[in-house]
C-alpha positions in Angstrom: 27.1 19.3 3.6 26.9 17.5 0.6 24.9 20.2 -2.6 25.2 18.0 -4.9 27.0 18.2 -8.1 27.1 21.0 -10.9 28.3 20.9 -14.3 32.0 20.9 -14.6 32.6 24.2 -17.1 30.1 26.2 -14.4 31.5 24.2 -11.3 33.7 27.4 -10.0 31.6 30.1 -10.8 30.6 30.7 -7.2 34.2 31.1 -5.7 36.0 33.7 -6.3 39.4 33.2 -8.3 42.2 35.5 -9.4 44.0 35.5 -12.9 42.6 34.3 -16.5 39.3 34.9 -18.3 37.3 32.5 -18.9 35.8 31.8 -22.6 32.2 31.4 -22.4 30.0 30.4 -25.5 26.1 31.4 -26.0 25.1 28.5 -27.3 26.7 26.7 -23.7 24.8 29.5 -21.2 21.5 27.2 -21.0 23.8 25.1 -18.7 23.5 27.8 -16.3 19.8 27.2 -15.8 20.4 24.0 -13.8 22.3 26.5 -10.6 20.8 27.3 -8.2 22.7 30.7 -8.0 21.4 33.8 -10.0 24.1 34.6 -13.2 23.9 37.5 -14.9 26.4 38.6 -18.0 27.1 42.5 -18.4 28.8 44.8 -20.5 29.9 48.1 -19.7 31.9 49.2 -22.5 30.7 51.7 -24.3 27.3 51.5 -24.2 26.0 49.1 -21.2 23.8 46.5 -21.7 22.9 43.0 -20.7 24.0 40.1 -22.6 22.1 37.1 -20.6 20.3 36.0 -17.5 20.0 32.6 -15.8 16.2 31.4 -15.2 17.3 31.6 -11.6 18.1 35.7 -12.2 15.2 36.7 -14.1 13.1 34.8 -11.8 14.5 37.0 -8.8 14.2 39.9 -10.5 10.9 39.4 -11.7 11.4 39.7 -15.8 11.3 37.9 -18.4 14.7 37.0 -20.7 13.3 39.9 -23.7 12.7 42.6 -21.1 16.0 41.7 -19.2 18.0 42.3 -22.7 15.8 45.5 -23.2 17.2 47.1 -20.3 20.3 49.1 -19.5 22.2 48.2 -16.2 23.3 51.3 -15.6 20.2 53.9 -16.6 18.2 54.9 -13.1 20.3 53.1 -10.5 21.6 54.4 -7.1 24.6 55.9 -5.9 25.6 52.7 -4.8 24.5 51.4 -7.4 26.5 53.0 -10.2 29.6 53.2 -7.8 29.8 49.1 -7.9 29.1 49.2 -11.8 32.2 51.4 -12.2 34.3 49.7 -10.0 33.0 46.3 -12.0 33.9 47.7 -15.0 37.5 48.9 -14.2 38.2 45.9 -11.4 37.4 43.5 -14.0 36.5 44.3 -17.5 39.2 46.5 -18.1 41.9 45.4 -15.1 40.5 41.5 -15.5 40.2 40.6 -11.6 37.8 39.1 -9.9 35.9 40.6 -7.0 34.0 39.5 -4.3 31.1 41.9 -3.1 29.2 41.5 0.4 25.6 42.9 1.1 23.6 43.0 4.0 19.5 42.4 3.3 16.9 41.4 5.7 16.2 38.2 6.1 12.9 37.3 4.5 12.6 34.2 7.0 10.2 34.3 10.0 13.2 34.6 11.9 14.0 38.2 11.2 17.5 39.3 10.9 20.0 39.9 8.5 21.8 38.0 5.7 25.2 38.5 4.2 24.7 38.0 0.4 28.0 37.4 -1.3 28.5 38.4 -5.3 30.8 36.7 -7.6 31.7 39.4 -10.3 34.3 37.1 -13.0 35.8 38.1 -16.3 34.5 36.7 -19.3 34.6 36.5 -23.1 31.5 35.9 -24.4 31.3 34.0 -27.7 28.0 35.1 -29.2 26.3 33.0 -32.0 27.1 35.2 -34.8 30.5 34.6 -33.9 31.6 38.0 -32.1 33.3 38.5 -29.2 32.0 40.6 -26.2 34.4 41.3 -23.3 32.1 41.4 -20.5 31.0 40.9 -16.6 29.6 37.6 -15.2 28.0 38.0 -12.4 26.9 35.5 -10.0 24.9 35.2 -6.3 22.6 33.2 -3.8 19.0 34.4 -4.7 18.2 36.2 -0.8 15.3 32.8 -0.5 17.8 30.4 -1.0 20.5 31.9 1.0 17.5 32.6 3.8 16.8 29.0 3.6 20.4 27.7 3.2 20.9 29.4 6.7 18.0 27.8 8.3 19.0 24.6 7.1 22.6 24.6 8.1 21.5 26.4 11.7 18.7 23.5 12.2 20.9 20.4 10.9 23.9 21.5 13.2 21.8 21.5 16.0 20.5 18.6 15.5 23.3 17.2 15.1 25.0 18.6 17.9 22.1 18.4 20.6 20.8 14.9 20.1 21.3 12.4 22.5 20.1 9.7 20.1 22.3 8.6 16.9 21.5 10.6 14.0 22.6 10.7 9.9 21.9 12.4 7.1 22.1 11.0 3.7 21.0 11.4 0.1 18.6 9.6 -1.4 20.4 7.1 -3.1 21.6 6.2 0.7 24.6 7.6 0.8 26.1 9.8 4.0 26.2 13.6 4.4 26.9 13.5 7.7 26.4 12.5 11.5 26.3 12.6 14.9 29.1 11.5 17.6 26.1 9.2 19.0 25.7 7.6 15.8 29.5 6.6 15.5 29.3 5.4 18.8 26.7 2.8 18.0 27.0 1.9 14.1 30.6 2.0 13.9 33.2 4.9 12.1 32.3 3.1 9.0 29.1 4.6 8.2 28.7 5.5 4.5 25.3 3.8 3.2 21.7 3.9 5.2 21.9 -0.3 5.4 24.6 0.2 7.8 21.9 1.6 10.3 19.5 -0.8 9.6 21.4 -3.9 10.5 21.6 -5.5 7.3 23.5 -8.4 6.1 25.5 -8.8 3.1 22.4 -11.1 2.1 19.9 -8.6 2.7 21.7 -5.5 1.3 21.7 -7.2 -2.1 19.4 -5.2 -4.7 19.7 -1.9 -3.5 22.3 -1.1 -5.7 21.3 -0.3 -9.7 22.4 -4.1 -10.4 19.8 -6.8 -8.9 20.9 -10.4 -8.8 17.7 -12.3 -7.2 18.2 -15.6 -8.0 20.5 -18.9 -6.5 22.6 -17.9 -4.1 21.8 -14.2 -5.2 18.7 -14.2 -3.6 17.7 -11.3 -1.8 16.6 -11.7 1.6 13.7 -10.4 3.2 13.9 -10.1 6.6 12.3 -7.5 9.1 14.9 -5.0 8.9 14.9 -5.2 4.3 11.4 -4.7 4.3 11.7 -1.7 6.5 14.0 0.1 4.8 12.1 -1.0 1.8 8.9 0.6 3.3 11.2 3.8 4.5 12.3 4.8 0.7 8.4 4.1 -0.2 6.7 6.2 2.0 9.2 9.0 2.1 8.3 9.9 -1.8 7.3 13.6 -1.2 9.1 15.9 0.5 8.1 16.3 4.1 7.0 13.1 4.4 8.1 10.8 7.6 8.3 7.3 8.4 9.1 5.2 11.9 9.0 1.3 12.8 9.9 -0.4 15.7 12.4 -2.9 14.6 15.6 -5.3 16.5 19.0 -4.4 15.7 21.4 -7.1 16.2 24.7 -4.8 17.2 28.3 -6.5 17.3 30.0 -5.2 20.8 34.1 -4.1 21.0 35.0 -7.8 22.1 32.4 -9.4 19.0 30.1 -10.0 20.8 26.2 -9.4 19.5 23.8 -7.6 21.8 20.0 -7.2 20.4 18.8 -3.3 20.3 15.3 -2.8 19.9 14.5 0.6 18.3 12.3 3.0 17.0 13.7 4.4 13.4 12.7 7.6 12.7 13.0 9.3 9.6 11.9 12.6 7.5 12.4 13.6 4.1 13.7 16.9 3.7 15.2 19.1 0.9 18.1 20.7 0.2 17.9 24.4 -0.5 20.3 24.6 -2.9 20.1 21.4 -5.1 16.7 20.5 -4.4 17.6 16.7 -4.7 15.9 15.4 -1.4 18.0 14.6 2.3 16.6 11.8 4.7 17.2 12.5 7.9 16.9 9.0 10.3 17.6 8.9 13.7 17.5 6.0 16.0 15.9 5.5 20.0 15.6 3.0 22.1 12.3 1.7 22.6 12.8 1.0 26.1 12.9 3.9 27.2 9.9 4.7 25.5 7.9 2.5 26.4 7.4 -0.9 28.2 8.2 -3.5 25.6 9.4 -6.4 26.9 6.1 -8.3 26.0 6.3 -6.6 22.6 9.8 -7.8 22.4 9.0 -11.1 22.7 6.7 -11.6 20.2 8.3 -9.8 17.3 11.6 -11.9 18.2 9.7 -15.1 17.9 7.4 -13.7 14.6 11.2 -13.0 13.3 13.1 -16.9 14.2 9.9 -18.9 13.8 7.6 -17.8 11.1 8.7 -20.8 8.5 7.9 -23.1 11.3 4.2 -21.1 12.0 3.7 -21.2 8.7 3.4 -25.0 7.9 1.3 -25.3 10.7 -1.1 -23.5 9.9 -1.0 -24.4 6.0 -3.5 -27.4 7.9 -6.8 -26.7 8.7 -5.6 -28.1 12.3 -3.8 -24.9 12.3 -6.3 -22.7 10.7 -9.1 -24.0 14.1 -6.0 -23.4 16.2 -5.3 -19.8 15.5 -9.0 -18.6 14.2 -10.7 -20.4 17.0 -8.4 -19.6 20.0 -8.3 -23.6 21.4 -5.6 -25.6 22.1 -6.3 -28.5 19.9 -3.7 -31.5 19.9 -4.8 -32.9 17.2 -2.6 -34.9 14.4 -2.6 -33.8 10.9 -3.8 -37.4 9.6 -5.4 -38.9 12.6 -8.6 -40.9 11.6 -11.7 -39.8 12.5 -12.7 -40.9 16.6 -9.3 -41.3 17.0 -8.3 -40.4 20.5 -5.0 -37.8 20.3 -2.8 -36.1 23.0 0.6 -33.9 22.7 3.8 -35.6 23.2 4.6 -32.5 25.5 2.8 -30.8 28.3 -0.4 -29.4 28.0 0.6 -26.4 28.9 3.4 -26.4 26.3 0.3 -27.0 23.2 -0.1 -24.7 20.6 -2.3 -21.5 21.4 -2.8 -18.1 19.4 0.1 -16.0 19.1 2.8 -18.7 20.4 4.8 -21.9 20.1 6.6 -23.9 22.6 10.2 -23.3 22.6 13.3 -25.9 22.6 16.0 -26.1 25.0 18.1 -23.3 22.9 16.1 -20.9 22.6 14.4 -22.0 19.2 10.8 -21.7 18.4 9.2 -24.6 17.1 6.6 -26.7 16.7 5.4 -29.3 19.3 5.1 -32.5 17.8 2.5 -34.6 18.3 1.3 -38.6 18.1 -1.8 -40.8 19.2 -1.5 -41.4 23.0 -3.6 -43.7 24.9 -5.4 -42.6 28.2 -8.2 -43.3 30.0 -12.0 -42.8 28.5 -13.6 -40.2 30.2 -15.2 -36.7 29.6 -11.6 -35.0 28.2 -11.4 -38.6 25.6 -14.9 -38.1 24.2 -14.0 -34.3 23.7 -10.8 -35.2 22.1 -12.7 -37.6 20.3 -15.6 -34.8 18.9 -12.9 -32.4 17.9 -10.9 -34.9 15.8 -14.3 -35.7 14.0 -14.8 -32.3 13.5 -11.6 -31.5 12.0 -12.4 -34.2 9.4 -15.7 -32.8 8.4 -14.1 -29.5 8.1 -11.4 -30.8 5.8 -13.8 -32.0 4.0 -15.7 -28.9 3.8 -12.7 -27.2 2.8 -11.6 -29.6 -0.2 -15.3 -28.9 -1.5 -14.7 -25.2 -1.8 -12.9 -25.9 -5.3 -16.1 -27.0 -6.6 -19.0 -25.1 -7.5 -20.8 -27.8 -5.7 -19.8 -26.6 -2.1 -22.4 -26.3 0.8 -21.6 -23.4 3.0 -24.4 -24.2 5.2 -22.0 -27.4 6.3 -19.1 -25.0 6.6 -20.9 -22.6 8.9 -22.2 -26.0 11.5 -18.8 -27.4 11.6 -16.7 -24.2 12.2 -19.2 -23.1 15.0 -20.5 -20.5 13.0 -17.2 -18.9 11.9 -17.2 -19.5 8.3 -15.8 -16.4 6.6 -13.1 -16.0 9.0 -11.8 -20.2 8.6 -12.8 -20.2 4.9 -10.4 -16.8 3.9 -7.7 -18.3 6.1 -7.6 -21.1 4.5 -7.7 -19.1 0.8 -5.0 -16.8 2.1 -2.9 -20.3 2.6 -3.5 -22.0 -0.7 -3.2 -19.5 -3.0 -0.1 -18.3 -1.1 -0.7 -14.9 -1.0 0.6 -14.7 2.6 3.9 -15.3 1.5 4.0 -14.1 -1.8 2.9 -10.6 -0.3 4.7 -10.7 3.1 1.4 -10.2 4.9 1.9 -10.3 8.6 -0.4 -13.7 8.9 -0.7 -12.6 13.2 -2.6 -9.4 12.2 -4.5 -11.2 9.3 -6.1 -13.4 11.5 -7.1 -10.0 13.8 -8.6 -8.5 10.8 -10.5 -11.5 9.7 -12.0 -12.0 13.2 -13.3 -8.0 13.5 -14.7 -8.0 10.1 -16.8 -11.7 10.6 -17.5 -10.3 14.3 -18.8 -7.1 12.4 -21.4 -8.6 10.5 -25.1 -8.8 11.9 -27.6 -11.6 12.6 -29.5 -10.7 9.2 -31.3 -13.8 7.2 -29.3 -13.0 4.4 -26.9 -10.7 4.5 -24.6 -12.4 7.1 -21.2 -13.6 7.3 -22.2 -16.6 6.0 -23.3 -15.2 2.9 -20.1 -13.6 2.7 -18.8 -16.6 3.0 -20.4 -18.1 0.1 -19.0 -15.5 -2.0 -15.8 -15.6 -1.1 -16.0 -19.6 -2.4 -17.0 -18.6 -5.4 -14.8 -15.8 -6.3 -12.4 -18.9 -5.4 -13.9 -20.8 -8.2 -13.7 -18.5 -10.7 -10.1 -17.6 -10.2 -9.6 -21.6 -10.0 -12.1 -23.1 -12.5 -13.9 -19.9 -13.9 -11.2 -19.0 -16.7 -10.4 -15.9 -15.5 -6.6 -16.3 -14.9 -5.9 -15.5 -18.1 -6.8 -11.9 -17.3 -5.7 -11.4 -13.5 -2.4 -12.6 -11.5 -1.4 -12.5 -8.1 -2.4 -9.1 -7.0 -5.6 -9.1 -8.5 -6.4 -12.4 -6.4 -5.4 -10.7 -3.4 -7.6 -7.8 -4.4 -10.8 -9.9 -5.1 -10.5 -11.8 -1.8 -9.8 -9.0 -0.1 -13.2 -7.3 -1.6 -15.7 -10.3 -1.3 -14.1 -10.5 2.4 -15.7 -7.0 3.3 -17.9 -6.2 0.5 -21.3 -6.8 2.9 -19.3 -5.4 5.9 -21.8 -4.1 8.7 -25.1 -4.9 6.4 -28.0 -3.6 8.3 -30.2 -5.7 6.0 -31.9 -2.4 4.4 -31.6 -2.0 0.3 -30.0 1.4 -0.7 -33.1 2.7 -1.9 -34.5 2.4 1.7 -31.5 4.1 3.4 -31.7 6.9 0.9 -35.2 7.2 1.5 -35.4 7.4 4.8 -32.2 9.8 4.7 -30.3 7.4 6.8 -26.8 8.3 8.2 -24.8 5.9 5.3 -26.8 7.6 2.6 -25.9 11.2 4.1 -22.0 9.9 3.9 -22.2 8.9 0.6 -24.4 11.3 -0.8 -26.8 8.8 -1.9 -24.1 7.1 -4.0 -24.1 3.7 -3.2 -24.8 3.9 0.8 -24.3 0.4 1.6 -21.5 -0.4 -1.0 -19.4 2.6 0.4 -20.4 2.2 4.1 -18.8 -1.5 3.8 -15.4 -0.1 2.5 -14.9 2.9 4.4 -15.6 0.8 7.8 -13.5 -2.2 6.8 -11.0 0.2 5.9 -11.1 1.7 9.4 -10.5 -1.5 10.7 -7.9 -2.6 8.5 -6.4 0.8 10.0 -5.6 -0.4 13.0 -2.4 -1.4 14.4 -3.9 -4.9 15.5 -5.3 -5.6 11.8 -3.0 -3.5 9.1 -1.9 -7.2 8.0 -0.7 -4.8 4.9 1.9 -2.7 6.8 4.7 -4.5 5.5 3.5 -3.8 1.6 4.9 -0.9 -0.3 2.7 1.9 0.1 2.4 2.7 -4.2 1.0 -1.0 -4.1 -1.5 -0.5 -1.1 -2.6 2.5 -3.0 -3.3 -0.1 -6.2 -4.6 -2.5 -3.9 -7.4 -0.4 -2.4 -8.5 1.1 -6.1 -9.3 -2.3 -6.9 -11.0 -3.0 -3.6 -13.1 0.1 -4.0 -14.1 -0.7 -7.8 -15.1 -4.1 -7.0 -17.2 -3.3 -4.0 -18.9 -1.0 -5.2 -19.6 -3.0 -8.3 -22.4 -5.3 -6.3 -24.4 -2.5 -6.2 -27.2 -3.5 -8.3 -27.6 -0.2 -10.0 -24.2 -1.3 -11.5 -25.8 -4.5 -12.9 -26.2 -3.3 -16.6 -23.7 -1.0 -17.2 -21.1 -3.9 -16.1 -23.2 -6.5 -18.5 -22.9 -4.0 -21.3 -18.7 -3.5 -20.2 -18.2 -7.6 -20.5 -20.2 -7.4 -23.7 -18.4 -4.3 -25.8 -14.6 -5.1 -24.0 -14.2 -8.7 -24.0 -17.2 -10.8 -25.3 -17.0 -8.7 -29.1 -13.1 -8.4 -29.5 -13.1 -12.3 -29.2 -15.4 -12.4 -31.3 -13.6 -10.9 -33.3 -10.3 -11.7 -35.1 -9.2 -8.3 -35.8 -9.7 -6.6 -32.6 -8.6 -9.2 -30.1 -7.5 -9.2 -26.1 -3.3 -8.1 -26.1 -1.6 -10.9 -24.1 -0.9 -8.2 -21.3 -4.6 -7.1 -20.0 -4.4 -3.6 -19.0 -5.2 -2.4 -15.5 -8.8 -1.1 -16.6 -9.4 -4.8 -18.5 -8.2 -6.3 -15.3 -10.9 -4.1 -13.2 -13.6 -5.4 -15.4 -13.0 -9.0 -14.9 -12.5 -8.2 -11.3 -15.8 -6.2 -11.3 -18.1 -8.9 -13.3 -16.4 -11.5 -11.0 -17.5 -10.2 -7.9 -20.8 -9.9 -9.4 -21.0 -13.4 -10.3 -20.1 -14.3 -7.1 -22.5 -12.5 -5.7 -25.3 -14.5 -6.8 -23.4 -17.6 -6.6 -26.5 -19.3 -5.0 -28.3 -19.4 -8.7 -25.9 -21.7 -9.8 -25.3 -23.7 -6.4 -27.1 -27.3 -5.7 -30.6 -27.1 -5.3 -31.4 -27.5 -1.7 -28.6 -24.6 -1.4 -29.9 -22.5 -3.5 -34.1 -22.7 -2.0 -32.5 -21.9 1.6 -30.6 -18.8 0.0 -33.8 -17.4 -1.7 -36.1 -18.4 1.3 -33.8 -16.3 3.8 -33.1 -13.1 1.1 -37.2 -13.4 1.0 -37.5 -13.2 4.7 -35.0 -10.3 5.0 -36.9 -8.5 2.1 -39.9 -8.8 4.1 -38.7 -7.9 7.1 -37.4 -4.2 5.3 -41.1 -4.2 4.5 -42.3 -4.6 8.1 -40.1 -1.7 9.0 -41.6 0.1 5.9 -45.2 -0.9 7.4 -43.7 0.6 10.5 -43.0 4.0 9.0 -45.9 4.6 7.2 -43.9 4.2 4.5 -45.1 2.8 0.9 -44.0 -0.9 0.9 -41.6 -1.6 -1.8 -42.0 -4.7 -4.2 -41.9 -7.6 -2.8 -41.1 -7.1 0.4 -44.8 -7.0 1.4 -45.8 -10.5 3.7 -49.0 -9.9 2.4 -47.9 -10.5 -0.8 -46.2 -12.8 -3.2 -42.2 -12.4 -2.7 -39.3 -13.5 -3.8 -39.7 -16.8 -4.4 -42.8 -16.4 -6.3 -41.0 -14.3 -8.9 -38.1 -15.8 -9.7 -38.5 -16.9 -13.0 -38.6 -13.0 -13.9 -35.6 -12.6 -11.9 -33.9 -15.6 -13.7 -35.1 -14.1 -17.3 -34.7 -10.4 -17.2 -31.2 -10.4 -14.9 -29.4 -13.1 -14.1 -29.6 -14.8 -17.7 -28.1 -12.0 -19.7 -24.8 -12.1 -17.1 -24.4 -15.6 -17.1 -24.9 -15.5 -20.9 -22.6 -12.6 -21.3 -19.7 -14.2 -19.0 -19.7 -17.4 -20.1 -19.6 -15.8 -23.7 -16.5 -14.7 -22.5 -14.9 -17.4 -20.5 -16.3 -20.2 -21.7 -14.4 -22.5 -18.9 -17.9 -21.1 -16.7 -20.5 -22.5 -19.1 -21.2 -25.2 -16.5 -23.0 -22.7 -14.2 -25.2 -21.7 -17.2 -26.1 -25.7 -17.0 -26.6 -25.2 -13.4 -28.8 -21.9 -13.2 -31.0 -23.4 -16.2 -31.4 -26.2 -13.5 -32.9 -23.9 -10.8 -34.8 -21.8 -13.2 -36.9 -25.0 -14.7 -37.8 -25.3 -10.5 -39.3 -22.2 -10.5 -40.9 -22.4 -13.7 -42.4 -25.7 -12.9 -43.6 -23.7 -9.2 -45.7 -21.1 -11.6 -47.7 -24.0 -13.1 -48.9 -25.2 -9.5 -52.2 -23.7 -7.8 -51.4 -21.0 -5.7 
């Protein structure tokens, strides 16, 4: 077993050695700390006394350093006791030897027992500060819990080693080998010394895990299946006890060179060594097959693994983006005019569905061309003929999404009422976060179709208003001026979190749910009953195996990812409205105004957050500032759904709350107080501070003077 390595003047203090005496200076002896043995230095000439103690001895004995040099190592001891002192004193102060004393104690393990504790007594000259010199005693020994644990750990790695069927190594954490199992030589080879070697990595793929990363030209570092799970390995395994496993195919190279493809489960546990208490993974490897029937599995991860560059430009098109989110078999091509009539070169059979791709003569994945075919007219030609016209109007649809003038009424009709899940597809694609973040695009699309499938039938709250949200976060990031402040990650954050952020809406407020003590409110202790309920059950979902597009991201940056998610989620709660105004106003819209007290060219993460957070918030309303026709549908279904909370209300005896009474004037009789009192001093304040928005001011100013012109009519 590998313990690590100690400093070289204290290195040999633990065997024992005959002849010489070693010279030992005080101002060296806080070296000694860093053991993980107990040292103690004693004198017995003349009168005894103790010269120094290790933190590792005073901590066994249960004193500090000052009472430890108050004592006197020979005043109230045993028989025992003072016979080993003596024999200390005239074996190796006076006769300079060194001795090796053996003691049985119990073991203080579960296991019961004894342990055989083995004492190093040396001969030393101590050099103390003042410049004296004390001949004295060094005494040195495994503290009872280490040895107890030392034992355990050498009794439960040797079985292990010795009883599994299955390869298994040890190594340190940099990824080097302690040790293995006959099994694991038989598989990987007599050359095992670094952890890639058992993850079937190439030369291209091993590159940057050592201290010198070379990531560009022909230096690149490949990411492949197996990189990204050992990268995913040394992440989660960052506190001891931790475990990790992934089923993942090894390519092995046979006796006569020959390849065979293994398909595995790696298992692997971070443990710690007793002694060093620098950290040991343990990994072991088993087949799958015999775990489990796989060969279905098999198949798809080896075609995921040869054919995802080819997957991918398909579904960069919208073509692709029907295909996969809406489960036909559409043979369609790319650039095909509208009403024109278009087949696949290939069998039907052989067209692109969900989850696969037709495959070439070798073996090889790819993608089934296709071309304008003549046929027959007939019932199949006229549908042929719809779709292609669809596919238009939804590219068209889609290239309107960069524009604040974007209808996502006309999104909803021609995507069959599947907006959100087409319309985050295709912002996943063009701001390339699939690739960028190695998302698994399979599960994405899972994910996206449970949380549109999760949303309910409400006027307002629905998917498509989700939706609409999601377009114009998109804007902001695009046109808004907010780039300046967030990268990547935050991107993926925000689309992530106007994806979900009205996940499972019942169409109730939060002061309704709270009143009427319902089960979301009880969860979140009143806090924000909607916002949280949306997070925690898209979280759930995003949980599962099918959905957990994420798996493949280090797990320190799913942890960032879901703080973000979480602060801008919650952030739509309205109760959040004016604390976030007075945020934009105090950390960005004042330090540009002024010189002195400016934004630093690198945002911090809580600056980020705030843009983020007043984003969303923006977004959220993004029917103030769309076209006018838009706009009137929005506030005529957010009225109805008010109204309907105030049937229920009605219903309960309840008192009904304002505005949501049909007896009443709602929300479109009170908009220009809506307009004055809250959605003016946000828009004001945002596009104060990114000034590339101020065309939405133009564009709510536009709407408002409709509303103000509706209070001058007769009622």
């Amino acid at each position: 077993m590998h313990h690590g390595s100690m400093p070289s003047a204290f290195s040999s203090l633990l065997l024992p050695q005959q002849g010489g005496v070693r010279d030992v200076a005080e101002d060296d002896l806080p070296g000694l700390n860093v053991l993980a043995v107990t040292v103690q230095i004693v004198t017995y000439e003349g009168t005894p006394r103790n010269l120094y103690a290790n933190g590792r001895a005073l901590e066994a004995l249960g004193v500090s350093s000052e009472q430890f040099l108050a004592q006197v190592p020979t005043a109230g001891v045993s028989e025992n006791e003072t016979a080993k002192w003596k024999k200390r004193y005239q074996a190796v102060q006076l006769n300079k030897e060194t001795i090796l004393e053996r003691d049985d104690v119990e073991n203080p393990d579960a296991s019961g027992g004894k342990l055989t504790l083995e004492t190093v007594c040396n001969p030393v000259n101590l050099r103390q500060s003042n410049g004296e010199q004390v001949s004295a005693v060094m005494i040195t020994a495994w503290p009872v819990r280490i040895k107890a644990q030392l034992a355990a750990n050498t009794t439960y790695m040797t079985s292990l080693l010795e009883l599994s069927p299955y390869p298994l190594c040890f190594f340190t954490f940099d990824g080097h080998l302690i040790n293995c199992n006959p099994a694991a030589r038989k598989v990987f080879g007599t050359t095992i010394w670094l952890q890639s070697d058992i993850f079937g990595m190439d030369e291209r793929e091993r590159r940057g895990l050592s201290d010198v990363q070379q990531d560009e030209g022909s230096f690149r570092i490949e990411r492949g299946g197996r990189r990204t799970a050992y990268d995913n390995m040394m992440d989660a395994l960052s506190i001891d006890g931790t475990s990790f496993e992934v089923d993942l195919p090894m390519k092995l190279t046979n006796a006569d060179s020959t390849s065979t493809l293994w398909y595995c489960r790696v298992f692997a546990q971070r443990r710690c060594d007793p002694v060093t208490g620098e950290p040991i993974i343990m990994v072991s490897h088993q087949d799958v097959t015999n775990l489990r029937k796989v060969e279905g599995e098999l198949g798809r991860m080896q075609m995921l693994e040869t054919t995802e560059k080819e997957l991918m430009k398909h579904d960069q098109d919208v073509a692709g983006s029907l295909l996969v989110l809406l489960g036909e078999e559409w043979g369609v091509a790319n650039n095909a005019p509208p009403g024109a009539v278009m087949g696949n070169i290939q069998d039907d059979s052989a067209a692109w569905a969900p989850g696969r791709m037709p495959m070439s003569q070798g073996g090889r994945a790819e993608a089934a061309p296709v071309v304008a075919t003549t046929r027959p007219a007939g019932p199949d030609v006229e549908e042929d003929a719809a779709k292609s016209n669809q596919l238009h109007g939804l590219r068209e649809c889609l290239d309107a999404a960069d524009s604040w003038k974007f209808n996502v009424f006309d999104l909803e009709s021609e995507t069959d009422g599947l907006p959100l899940q087409v319309l985050a597809w295709h912002l996943f694609v063009k701001h390339d976060l699939i690739k960028e973040f190695n998302l698994d695009h399979v599960k994405l699309v899972s994910f996206l179709r449970h949380i549109e499938s999760g949303h309910l039938e409400n006027p307002y709250h629905n998917s498509t208003h989700v939706a609409d949200v999601l377009q114009s976060f998109h804007w902001l990031v695009l046109q808004g001026g907010i780039r300046q402040y967030v990268g990547q990650f935050e991107v993926l954050a925000g689309i992530i979190a106007a994806i979900i952020h009205d996940f499972e809406h019942k169409g109730f407020n939060n002061d309704f749910l709270i009143k009427t003590q319902d089960e979301w409110a009880l969860d979140s202790n009143d806090r924000s009953p909607n916002e949280n309920h949306h997070l925690s059950s898209a979280f759930r979902i995003l949980r599962h195996q099918d959905c957990n597009f994420l798996h493949r991201m280090p797990h320190a940056q799913q942890m960032q990812l879901r703080k973000l998610i979480i602060e801008m989620v919650l952030a739509t709660d309205m109760a959040e409205h004016m604390a976030i105004v007075s945020r934009l106003k105090n950390d960005i819209q004042k330090r540009l105004e002024n010189p002195d007290d400016g934004i630093p060219d690198e945002p911090g993460d809580a600056l980020k957050s705030l843009v983020l957070q007043g984003a969303i918030k923006m977004a959220d309303v993004g029917h103030l500032y769309a076209q006018h026709d838009v706009h009137l549908a929005w506030s005529e279904r957010l009225e109805e759904e008010l109204w309907l909370q105030g049937d229920v209300e009605k219903q309960l005896a309840m008192k009904i709350s304002f505005l949501m009474d049909r007896d009443s004037p709602g929300v479109t009789k009170s908009q220009p107080g809506f307009f004055d009192f809250v959605v003016r001093p946000l828009f004001d304040t945002w596009c104060s501070c990114f000034p590339e928005s101020s065309v939405l001011v133009d564009r709510i100013e536009s709407n408002y003077q409709h509303w103000k012109s509706k209070e001058s009519l007769p009622s």
